[in-house]
C-alpha positions as CSV (number, residue, x, y, z in Angstrom):
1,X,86.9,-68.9,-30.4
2,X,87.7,-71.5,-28.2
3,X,87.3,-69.4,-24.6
4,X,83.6,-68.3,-26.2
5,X,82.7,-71.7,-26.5
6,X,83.5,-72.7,-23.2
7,X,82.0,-70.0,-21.6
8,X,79.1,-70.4,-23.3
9,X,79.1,-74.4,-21.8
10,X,79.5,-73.1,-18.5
11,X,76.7,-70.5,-19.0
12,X,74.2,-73.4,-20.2
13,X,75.8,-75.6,-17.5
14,X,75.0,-72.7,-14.8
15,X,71.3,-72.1,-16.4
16,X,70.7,-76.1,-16.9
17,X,71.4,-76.8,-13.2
18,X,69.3,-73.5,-12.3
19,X,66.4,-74.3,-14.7
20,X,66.2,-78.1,-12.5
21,X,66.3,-76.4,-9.2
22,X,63.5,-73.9,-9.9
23,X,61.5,-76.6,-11.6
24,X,61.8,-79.0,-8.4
25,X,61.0,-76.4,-6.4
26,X,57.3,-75.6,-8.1
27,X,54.3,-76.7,-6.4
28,X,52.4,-79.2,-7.9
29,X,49.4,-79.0,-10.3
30,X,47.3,-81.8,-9.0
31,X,44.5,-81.6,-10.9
32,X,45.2,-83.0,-13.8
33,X,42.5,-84.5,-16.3
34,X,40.2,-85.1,-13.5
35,X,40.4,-81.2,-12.6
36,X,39.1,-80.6,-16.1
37,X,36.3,-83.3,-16.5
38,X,35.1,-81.9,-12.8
39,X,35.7,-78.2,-12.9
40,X,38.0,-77.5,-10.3
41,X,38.9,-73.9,-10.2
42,X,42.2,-74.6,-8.4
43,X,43.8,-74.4,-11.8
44,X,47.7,-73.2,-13.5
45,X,45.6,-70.6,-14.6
46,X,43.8,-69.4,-11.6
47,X,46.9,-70.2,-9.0
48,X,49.4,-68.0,-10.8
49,X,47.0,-64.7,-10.4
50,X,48.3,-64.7,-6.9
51,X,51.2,-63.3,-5.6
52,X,53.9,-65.5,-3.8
53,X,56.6,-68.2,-4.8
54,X,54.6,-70.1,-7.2
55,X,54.2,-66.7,-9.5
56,X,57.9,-66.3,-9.1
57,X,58.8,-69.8,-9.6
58,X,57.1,-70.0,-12.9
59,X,58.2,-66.6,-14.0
60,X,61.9,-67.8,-13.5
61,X,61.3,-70.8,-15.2
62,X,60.1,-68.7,-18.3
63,X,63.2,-66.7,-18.9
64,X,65.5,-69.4,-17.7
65,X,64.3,-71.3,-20.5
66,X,64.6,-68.9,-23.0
67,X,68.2,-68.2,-22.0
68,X,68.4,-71.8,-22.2
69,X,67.5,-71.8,-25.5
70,X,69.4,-69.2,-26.5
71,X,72.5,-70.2,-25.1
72,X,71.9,-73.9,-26.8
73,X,71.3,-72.6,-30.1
74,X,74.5,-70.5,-30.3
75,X,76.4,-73.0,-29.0
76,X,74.9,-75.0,-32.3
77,X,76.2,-72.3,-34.4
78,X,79.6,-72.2,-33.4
């Protein structure tokens, strides 16, 4: 029970440190509040449509947090 534990730590360890770096790498969403008081159609929304990093970058960030999740949760169980 022991070596399942601790390979789950390093699992959570592996997708903490990968959930940061994919994070950090995401383009910013500057317009805030004052992009929804003005209407600016540069939105999470509207940017993600495209292709390129940013649709991979928040894709990734999706299931790395689930198996985040995951992993913490069964780690609470044990």
């Amino acid at each position: 029970m022991e070596v399942l534990k601790t390979v789950l730590i390093v699992l959570e360890l592996i997708a903490s440190l990968a959930l940061i770096v994919v994070v950090l790498m995401q383009s910013g969403k500057e317009s805030g509040l004052s992009g929804a008081i003005t209407g600016n159609s540069n939105s999470y929304m509207n940017k993600n449509k495209t292709g390129g990093l940013d649709k991979i970058l928040a894709t990734s960030t999706k299931w790395i947090a689930l198996v985040w999740i995951l992993l913490a949760l069964s780690l609470s169980l044990i």
